[in-house]
C-alpha positions in Angstrom: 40.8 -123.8 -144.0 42.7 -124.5 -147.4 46.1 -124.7 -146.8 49.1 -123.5 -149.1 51.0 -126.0 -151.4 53.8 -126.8 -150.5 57.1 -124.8 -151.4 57.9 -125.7 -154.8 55.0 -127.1 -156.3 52.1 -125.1 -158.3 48.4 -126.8 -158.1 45.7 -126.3 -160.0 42.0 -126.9 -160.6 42.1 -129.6 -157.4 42.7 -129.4 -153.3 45.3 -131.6 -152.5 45.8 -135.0 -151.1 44.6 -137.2 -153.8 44.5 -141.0 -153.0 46.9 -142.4 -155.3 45.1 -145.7 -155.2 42.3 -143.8 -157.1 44.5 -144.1 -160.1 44.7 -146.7 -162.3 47.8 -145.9 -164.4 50.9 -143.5 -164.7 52.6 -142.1 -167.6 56.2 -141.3 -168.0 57.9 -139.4 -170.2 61.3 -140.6 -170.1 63.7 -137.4 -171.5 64.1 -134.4 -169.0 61.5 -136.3 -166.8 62.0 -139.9 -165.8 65.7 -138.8 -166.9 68.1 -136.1 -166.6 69.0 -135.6 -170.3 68.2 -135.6 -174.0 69.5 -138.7 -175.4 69.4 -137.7 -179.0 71.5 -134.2 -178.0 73.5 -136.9 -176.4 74.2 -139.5 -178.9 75.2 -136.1 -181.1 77.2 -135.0 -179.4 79.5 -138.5 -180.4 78.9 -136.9 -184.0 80.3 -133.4 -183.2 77.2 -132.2 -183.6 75.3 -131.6 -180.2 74.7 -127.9 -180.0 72.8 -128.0 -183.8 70.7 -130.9 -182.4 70.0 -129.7 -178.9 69.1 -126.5 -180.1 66.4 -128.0 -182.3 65.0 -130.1 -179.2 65.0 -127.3 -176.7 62.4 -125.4 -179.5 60.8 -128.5 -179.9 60.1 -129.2 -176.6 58.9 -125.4 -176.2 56.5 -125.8 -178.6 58.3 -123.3 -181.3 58.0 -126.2 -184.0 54.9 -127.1 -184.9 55.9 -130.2 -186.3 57.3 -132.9 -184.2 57.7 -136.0 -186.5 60.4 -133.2 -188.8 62.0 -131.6 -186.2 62.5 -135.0 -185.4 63.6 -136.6 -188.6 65.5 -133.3 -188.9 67.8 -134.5 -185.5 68.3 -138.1 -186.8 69.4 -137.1 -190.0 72.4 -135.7 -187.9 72.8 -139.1 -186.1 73.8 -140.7 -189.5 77.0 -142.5 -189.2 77.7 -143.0 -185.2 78.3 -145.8 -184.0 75.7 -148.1 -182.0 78.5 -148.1 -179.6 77.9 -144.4 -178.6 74.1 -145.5 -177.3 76.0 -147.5 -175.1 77.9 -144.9 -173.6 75.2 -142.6 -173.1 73.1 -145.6 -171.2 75.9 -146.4 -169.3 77.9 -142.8 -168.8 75.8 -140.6 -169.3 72.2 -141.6 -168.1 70.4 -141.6 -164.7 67.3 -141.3 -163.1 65.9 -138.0 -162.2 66.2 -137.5 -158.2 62.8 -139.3 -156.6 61.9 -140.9 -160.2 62.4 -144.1 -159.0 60.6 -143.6 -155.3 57.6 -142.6 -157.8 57.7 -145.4 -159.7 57.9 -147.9 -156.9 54.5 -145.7 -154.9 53.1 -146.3 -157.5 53.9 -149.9 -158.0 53.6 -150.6 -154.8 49.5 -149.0 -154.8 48.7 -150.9 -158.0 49.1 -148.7 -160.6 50.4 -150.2 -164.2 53.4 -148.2 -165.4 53.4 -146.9 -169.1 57.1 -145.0 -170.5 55.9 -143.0 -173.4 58.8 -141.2 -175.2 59.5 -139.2 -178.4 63.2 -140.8 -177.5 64.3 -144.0 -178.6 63.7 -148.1 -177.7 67.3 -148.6 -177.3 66.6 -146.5 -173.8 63.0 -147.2 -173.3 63.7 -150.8 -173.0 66.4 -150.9 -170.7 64.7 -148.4 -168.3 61.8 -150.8 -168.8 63.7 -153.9 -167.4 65.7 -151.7 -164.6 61.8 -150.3 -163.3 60.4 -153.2 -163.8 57.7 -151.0 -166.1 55.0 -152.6 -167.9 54.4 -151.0 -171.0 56.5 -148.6 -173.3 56.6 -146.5 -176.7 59.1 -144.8 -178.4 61.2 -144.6 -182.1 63.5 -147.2 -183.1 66.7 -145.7 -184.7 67.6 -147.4 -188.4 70.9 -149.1 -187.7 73.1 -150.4 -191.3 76.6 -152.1 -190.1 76.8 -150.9 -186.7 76.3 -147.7 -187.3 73.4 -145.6 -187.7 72.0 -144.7 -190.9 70.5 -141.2 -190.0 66.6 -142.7 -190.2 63.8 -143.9 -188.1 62.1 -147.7 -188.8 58.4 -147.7 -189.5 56.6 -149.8 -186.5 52.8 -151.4 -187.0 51.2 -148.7 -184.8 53.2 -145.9 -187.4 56.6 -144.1 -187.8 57.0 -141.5 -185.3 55.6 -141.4 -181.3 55.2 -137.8 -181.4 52.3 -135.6 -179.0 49.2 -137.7 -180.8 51.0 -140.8 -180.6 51.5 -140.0 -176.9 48.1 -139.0 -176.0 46.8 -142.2 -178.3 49.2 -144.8 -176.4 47.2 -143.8 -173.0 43.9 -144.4 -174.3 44.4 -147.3 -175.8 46.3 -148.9 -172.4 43.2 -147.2 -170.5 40.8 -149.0 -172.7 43.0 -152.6 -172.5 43.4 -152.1 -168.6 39.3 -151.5 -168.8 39.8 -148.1 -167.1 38.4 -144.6 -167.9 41.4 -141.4 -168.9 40.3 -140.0 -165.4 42.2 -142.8 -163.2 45.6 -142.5 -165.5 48.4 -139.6 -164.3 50.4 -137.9 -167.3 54.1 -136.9 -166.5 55.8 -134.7 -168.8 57.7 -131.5 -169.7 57.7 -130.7 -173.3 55.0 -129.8 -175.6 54.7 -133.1 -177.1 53.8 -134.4 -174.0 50.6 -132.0 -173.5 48.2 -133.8 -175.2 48.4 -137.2 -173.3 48.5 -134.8 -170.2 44.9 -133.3 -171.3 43.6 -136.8 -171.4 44.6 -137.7 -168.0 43.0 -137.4 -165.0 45.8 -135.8 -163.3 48.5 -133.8 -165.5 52.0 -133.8 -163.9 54.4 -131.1 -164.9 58.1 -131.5 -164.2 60.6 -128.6 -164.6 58.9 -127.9 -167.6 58.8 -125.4 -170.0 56.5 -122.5 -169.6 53.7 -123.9 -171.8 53.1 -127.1 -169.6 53.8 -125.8 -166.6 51.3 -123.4 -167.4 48.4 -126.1 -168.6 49.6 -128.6 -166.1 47.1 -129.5 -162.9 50.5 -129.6 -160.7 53.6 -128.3 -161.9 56.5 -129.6 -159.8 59.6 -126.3 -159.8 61.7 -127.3 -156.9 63.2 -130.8 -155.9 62.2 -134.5 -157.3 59.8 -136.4 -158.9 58.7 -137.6 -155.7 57.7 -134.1 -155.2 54.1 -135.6 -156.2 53.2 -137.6 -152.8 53.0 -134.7 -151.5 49.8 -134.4 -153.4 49.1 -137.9 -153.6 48.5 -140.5 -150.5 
């Protein structure tokens, strides 16, 4: 007898409980999934400007604009002029962990799985949540900074400008191939469109209050409670 999932969380394609020692590696977004906000509608809001910025995320992350890498440049353009000292404040103030984000993490840890944090966001944040989780890799946008203050731009890295969905979905192959694993063994968290084509590659696809589009596509959509929500699936 198959029995119902439990209240809250949508599965597809696969009859629950997975061994989570199966898998080889998980991947984090880190805004509206590993954490409870935006940071760029954050940091604007220090410029006056959150609602124009937020309101280009939200159709962002709902797949309305097609193109990530402007609808991005398009939100740091706004950024120009605040201070590095409002990043701060939204790190410190503003920032936290989703509920059961960091129970997931440490399952995961603690059955051998690598940790990747794989974020259209920014490497001011990504690296400090790498050193607080103890995660072991990360990618994201570094934010041009002239005086202080910054200058409304994104820095070029030597993988390429912007860590949009391809970037995403690329950064999990190629730390599948270095960890000499195949997609199946890696779980994708996410819950914007960008994240959707890393969580096709995965083995497991991991959707988390998303919007309709990836809860839709994802293999278990989690709609009620934390991010530890996925042990219930996962033993």
């Amino acid at each position: 007898m198959t029995l119902p999932p439990p209240p809250g969380l949508v599965i597809r394609g696969f009859t629950p409980p997975l061994a989570l020692a199966d898998f080889r590696l998980v991947a984090f977004d880190m805004d509206s999934t590993l954490i409870d906000i935006e940071c760029v509608d954050e940091i604007a809001d220090a410029a006056g400007r959150k609602a124009e910025v937020a309101a280009i995320t939200e159709a962002a992350m709902r797949g309305e604009i097609a193109d990530y890498k402007a609808s991005l440049r398009a939100r740091v353009a706004l950024l120009e002029g605040v201070p590095v000292a409002a990043l701060h404040e939204v790190y410190e103030r503003r920032l936290h962990l989703n509920p059961g984000a960091e129970t997931l993490v440490r399952a995961c840890q603690a059955a051998g799985l690598k940790t990747l944090l794989v974020s259209g966001g920014f490497s001011f944040f990504t690296d400090r949540l790498r050193e607080r989780l103890g995660l072991d890799y990360t990618r994201s946008n570094v934010l041009g900074i002239e005086g202080e203050v910054l200058n409304g731009r994104l820095v070029d890295q030597p993988w390429g400008d912007i860590c949009d969905g391809a970037e995403k979905r690329r950064m999990l192959l190629a730390t599948c191939e270095q960890l000499g694993i195949a997609p199946g063994q890696a779980i994708a968290v996410g819950d914007g469109a960008n994240d959707l084509p890393m969580m096709g590659a995965a083995g497991l696809s991991v959707a988390y209050h998303a919007k309709p589009a990836v809860r839709e596509q994802a293999m278990v959509s989690i709609e009620a409670g934390g991010l530890d929500r996925l042990l219930d699936v996962l033993r």
